[in-house]
N, C-alpha and C positions, 0 to 999 in steps of 0.2 A: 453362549453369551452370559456372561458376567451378571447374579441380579442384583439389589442392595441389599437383600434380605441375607447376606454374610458377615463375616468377623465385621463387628464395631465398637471402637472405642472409643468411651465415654469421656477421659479424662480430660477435667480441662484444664490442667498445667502441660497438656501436651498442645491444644491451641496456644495454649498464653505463650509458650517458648516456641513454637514454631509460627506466630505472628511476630513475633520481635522484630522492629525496620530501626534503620538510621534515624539519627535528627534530623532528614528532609521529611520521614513519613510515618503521622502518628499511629500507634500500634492499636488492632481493633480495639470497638471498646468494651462490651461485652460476651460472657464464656457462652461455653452449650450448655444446652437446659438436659440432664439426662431425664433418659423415660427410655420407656421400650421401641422397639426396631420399628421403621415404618413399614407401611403396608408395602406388598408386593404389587410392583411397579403394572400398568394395564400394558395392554402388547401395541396398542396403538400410541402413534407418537402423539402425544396431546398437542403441542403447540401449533400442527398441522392446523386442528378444528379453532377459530377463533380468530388467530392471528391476526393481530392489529395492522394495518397497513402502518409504512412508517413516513407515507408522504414524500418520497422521493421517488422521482420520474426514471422508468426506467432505460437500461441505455441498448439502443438498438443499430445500435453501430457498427457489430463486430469489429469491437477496438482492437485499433493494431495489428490491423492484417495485411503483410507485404504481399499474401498471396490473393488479395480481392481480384476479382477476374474484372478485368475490363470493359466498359459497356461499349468501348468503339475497336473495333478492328484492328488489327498491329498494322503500323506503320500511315495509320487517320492523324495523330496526333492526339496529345492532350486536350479534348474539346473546354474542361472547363477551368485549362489554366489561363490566369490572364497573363498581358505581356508586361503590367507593370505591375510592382505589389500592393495590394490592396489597402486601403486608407487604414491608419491606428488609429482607433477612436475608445479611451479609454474608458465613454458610458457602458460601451457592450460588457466591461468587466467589472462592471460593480458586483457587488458582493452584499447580503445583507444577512441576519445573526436570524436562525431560525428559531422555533420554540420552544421555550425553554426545559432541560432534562436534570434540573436541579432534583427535583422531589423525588424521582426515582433513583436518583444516584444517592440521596441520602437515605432513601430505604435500602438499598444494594451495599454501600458502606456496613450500614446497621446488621446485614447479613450475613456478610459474610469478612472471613481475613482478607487484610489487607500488606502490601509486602512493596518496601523499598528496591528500586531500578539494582543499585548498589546491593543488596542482600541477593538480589538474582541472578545478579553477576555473576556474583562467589555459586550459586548452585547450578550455574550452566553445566548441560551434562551431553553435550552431544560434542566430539571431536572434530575439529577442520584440520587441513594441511595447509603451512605455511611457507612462500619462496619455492625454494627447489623440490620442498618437500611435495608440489604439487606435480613435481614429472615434467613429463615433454607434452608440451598441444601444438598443434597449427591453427588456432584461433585467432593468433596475434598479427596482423600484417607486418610490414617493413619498417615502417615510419615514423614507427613511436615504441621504443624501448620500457618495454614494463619493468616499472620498480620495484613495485613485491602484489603479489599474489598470495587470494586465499582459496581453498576449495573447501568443497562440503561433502561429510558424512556420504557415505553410498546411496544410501536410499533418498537423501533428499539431492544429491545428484542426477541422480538417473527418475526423479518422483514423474509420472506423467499427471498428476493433481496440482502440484504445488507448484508455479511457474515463478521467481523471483522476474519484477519490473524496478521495483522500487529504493535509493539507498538514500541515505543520512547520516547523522555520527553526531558526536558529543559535540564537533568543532562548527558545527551549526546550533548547537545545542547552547554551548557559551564561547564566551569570546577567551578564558582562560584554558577551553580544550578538560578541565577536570570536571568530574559527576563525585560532588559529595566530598569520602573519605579515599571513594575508589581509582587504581592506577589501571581499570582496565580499558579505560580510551574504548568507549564501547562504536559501534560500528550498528548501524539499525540498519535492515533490507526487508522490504515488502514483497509478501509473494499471494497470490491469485488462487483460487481453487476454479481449474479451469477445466472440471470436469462435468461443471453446472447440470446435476442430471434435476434441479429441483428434490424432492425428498421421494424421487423415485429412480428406480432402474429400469426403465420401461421395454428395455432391448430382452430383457432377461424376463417381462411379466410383471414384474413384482411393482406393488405398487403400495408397498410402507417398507422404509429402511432399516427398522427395527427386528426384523424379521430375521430370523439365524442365518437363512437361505442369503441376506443382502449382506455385500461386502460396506465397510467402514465410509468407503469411499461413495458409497451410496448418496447420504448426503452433500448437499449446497453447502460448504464451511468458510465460504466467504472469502477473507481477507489474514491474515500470520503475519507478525514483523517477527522478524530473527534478531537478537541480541544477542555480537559475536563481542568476546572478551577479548582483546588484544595482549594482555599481560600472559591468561592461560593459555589460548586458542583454543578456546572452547565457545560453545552456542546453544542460545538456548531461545525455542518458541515461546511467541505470545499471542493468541486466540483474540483478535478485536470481535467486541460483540456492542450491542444496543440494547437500551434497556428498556421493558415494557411490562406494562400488568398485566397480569393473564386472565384470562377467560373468569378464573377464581380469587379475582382480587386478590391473586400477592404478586407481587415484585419479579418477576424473571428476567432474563435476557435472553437475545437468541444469534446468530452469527449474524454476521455482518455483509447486508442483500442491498441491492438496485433497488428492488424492489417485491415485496411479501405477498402481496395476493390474498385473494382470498379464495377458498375450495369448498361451494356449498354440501360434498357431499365428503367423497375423497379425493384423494392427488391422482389426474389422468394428465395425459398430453395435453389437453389442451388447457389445464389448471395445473401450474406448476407448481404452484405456490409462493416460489422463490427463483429471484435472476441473481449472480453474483455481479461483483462491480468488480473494475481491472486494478485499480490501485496503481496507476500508471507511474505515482513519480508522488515524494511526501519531504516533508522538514519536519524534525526536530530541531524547535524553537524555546529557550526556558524548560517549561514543566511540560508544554503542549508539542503535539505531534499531529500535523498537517496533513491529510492524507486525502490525493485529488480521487473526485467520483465524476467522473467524463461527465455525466448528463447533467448534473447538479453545483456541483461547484466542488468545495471539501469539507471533508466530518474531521472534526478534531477530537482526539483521546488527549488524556492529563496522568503524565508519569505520575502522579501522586497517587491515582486511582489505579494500581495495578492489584487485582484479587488473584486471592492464593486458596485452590481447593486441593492442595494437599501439604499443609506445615510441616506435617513429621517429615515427608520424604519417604515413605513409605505407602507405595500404591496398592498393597494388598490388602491396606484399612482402610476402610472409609472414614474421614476423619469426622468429627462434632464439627458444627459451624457454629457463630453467636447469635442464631434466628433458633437455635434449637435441632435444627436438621443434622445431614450429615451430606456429604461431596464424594463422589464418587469418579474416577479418575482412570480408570479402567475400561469403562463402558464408552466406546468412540461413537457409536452408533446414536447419543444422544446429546442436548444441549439443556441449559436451563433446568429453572425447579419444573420439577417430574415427579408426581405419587410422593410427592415430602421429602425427594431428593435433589442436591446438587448434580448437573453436569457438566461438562464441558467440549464434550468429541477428544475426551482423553488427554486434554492440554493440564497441565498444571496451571498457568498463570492465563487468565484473561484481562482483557482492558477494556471497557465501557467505553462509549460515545461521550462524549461531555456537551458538547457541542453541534452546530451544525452551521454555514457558510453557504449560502442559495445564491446561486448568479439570479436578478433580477430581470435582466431585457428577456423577451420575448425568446424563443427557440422559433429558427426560421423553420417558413413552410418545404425547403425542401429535403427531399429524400436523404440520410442520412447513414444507410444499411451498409455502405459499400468504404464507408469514411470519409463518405465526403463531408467538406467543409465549405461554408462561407462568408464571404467578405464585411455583414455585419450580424446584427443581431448575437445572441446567445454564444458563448464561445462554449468552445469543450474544454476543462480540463484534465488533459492527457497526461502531463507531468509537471513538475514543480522542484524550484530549487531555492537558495536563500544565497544574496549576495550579501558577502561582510565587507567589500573593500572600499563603502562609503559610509553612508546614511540603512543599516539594514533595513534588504529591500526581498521581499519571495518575488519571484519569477513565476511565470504561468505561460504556459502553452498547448497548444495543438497537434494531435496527429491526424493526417490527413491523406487520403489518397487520390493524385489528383486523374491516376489513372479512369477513375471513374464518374467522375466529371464534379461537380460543385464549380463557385466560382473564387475557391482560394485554395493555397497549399499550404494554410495556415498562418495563424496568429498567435504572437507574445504581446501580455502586459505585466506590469509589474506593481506592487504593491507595497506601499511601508509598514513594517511590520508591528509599529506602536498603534495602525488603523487595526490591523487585525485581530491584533489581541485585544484592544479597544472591545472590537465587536466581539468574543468570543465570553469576555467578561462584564459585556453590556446587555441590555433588555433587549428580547426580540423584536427584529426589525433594526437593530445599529446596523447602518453602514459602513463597510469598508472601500473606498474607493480605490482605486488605479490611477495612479500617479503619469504612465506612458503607456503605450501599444502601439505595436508595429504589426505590418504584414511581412511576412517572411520572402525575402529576396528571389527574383523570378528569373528564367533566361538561360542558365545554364543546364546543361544535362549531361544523362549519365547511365550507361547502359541502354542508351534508344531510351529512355522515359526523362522527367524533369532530376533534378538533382535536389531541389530541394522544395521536397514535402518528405515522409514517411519519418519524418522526425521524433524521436524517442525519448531525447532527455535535451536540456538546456541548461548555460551556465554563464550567466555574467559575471565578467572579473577586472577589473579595471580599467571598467567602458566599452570592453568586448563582449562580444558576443560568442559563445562556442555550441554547439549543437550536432548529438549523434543523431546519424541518419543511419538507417537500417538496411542490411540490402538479403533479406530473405537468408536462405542458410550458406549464407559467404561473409565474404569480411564488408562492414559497414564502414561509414566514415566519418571525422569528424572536421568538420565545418567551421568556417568565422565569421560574423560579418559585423559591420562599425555603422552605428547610428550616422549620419551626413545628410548635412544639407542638399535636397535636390528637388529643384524648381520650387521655389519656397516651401519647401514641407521637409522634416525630420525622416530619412528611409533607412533599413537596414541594405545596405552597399554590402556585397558580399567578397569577401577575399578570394583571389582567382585560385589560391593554393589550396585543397584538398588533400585532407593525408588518411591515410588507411586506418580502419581501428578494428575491434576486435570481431567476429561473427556475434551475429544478436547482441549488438550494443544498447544500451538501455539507459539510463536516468545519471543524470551526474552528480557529482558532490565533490565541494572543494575541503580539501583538510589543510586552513590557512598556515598551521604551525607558531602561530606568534605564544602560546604556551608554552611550547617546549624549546622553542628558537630552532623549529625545524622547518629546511623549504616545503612551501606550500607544493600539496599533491592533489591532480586532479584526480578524482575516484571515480568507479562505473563499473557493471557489471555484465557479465552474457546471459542471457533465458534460457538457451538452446541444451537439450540433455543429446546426447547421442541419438540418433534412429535413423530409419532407413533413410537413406538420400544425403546423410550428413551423418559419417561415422566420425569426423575428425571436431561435431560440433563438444563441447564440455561449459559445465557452469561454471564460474570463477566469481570472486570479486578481483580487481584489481586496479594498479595504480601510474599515474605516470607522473613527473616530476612536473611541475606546470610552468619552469622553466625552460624544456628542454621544447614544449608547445607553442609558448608564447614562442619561441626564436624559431621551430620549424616554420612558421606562419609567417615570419619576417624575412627567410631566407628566401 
């Protein structure tokens, strides 16, 4: 293991020129203070001992599992699907502006560099393949002709830590599809650290991940969005973290959890310390990035807040920061200030919290471990998309399994997006409200179970409804249904046509095209890396023309 007490350099024209950003993002403002090497780092991870809870509820639902084992018998039925879809009632989705993380992000500013979306672009450093460059898969069913396709790097294909759920892009980002000065049409996917051991390996003993014996992966790392560069095809991670003061009164952050805990002694089984959140489904909206947390509502990050703990490019220095410290970018095994150091679990660029988004109703009393969902009170959400083709609107929804009883297969509401940034740039406590909500359309099925719950991603586009539905390691599918009058009330009517889509379908995203006068492409990704029981699963982004959608559904 890597300690800080190696080569360091002091210079601060090598900050000053490797903080340099665009005119979207002011350049730090102050250099490093030289002095001598800081002390050597203690073997324990400090931010274990203290760790501030951060007040968000943690999520005990085992999100998004097609394989939850059923609580009644095969061939009993759905005990807790109803026969009609459960009422929209847009109170359950309010939303209100948590408290506020201004003073700590303007101490974290003050600390460290800070670096332009556009400037990270250009230093994207990890390779994708594009179109045919990605090979032959049998991922794709019959029914819908992929446009173009991207894959990823080896290791984050086959990664069993990093599980992508989440996508977004510029063209949710703005309505003219450009960031800045740059042509690279950037593309954002969330991905999950889904190996939540908390900050221990407990299968192995060990119970601090700092330890030489403990792999990288040892710790909780939370949540990663990927910024893939269209122009290069290249990609590059971003580490979401939170920010909080430490035990020693200075400024740190730490990955981005459910929930923190507290460990009056050390981390055992039964104190974990930390639970990861799934990141189900996020929008790039403006400057902010929406990113759903199932139990709580969404944390939002601010492109303008992207920190840089390594300017030169060069990870075998620890760089100077402008608090006087120095960033260390090498060492995985840790996060935040540590013995007078920066870390990051090895990422170069982290993104702070800016915000926070709380559903307000009540979280019902019943059991919720298996996915279940219902009919009112507190929604989950599971993912999130952004309609442009009216009045910009996010979308919000549920995953749910109704195999195991609850009494809905889930809920969409929808929300206007001048409410939510309202609230995100308002005093705690602004509400954002929900404009509509629906229960998701009942009756149909599919494989011996219902057809529609285990939903993944959602996408409204010109009064339609589209929604992947997942189907374990096969081909999922994708779905339509049309708001309609029945029995005086507003229902999502489900279109009887069903078309195949890709194995482990996930979160959607529309790329409208009116920037470049290109047809609008529906976007979405697979989770699934190869393993046993599914050699023909692979991870992809990809795309379909949302012309060729719209007209399967009408054929």
């Amino acid at each position: 293991m890597r300690h800080p007490s190696g080569r360091v350099r002091f210079a601060a024209a090598a900050v000053i020129a490797g903080a340099l950003v665009s005119g979207l993002m002011p350049a730090a403002g102050a250099s490093a203070v030289p002095g001598s090497a800081p002390p050597a780092a203690v073997t324990a991870d400090e931010p274990i001992e203290d760790m501030p809870d951060d007040g968000f509820v943690d999520e005990p639902e085992g999100e998004q599992d097609d394989f939850a084992e059923p609580e009644t018998p095969p061939g009993s039925g759905n005990a807790g699907l109803r026969a009609a879809p459960v009422p929209g009632r847009p109170g359950d989705f309010q939303l209100a502006a948590g408290s506020t993380l201004t003073g700590m992000l303007d101490r974290l500013d003050a600390a460290l560099p800070q670096q332009g979306l556009t400037e990270l672009m250009e230093q994207a450093n990890r390779d994708a393949d594009w179109d045919s460059a990605c090979g032959t898969t049998g991922i794709y069913g019959p029914d819908l002709a992929v446009n173009h396709r991207v894959c990823w790097q080896s290791d984050d294909a086959t990664s069993t830590e990093w599980i992508p759920q989440a996508i977004s892009g510029v063209s949710d980002a703005q309505e003219d599809e450009d960031w800045g000065t740059s042509n690279s049409e950037p593309i954002a996917v969330g991905s999950y650290d889904a190996q939540n051991p908390g900050r221990s390996d407990y299968e192995a003993g060990r119970d601090n991940c700092v330890q030489t014996s403990a792999t990288d992966a040892c710790n909780e790392k939370g949540v990663r969005i990927t910024f893939f560069n269209q122009a290069t095809q290249k990609y590059r991670h971003v580490l979401l973290v939170w920010p909080y003061v430490n035990s020693k009164s200075n400024i740190s952050f730490d990955a981005l959890h459910a929930s923190e805990g507290k460990c009056t002694s050390s981390v055992t089984s039964s104190c974990k310390a930390q639970n990861g959140i799934h990141a189900g489904g996020m929008v790039w909206y403006g400057n902010y990035l929406y990113v759903a947390d199932t139990a709580n509502g969404m944390r939002v990050f601010d492109l303008r807040k992207i920190l840089d703990l390594n300017p030169d490019n060069n990870a075998d220095v620890n760089d100077p920061t402008p608090d006087g410290l120095v960033s260390d970018v090498l060492d995985k095994k840790r996060v935040g200030r540590q013995s007078n150091v920066w870390y990051s679990y090895g990422y170069r660029y982290v993104m702070p919290q800016v915000a926070t988004l709380k559903f307000t109703a009540v979280r019902t009393s019943g059991d919720t471990s298996g996915n279940q969902c219902y009919a009112t009170a507190r929604p989950k959400a599971s993912y999130i998309s952004l309609d442009r083709t009216g009045t910009d609107h996010l979308v919000l929804g549920e995953y749910c399994n109704t195999n195991n009883g609850g009494t809905s297969p889930g809920r969409v509401g929808t929300y206007p997006m001048t409410a939510l940034t309202a609230a995100v740039e308002g005093t705690p406590g602004t509400i954002a409200n929900a404009d509509a909500a629906y229960g998701l359309p009942t009756g149909a099925t599919f494989n011996g179970e219902a057809l529609w719950h285990k939903i993944q991603g959602v996408m409204r586009y010109e009064g339609k409804w589209y929604f992947h539905r997942s189907n374990g390691y096969d081909n999922g599918r994708l779905l339509q249904a049309t708001p309609t009058a029945v029995d005086g009330t507003t229902q999502l009517v489900a279109n009887a046509k069903v078309l195949q889509s890709s194995f482990g379908p996930e979160d959607l995203y529309l790329v409208h095209g009116r920037g470049d006068g290109l047809a609008p492409q529906l976007w979405s990704l697979s989770e699934h890396a190869p393993k046993a029981g599914c050699s023909a699963c692979k991870r992809e982004l990809y795309s379909y023309n949302m012309s060729e959608v719209t007209a399967d559904f009408a054929s």
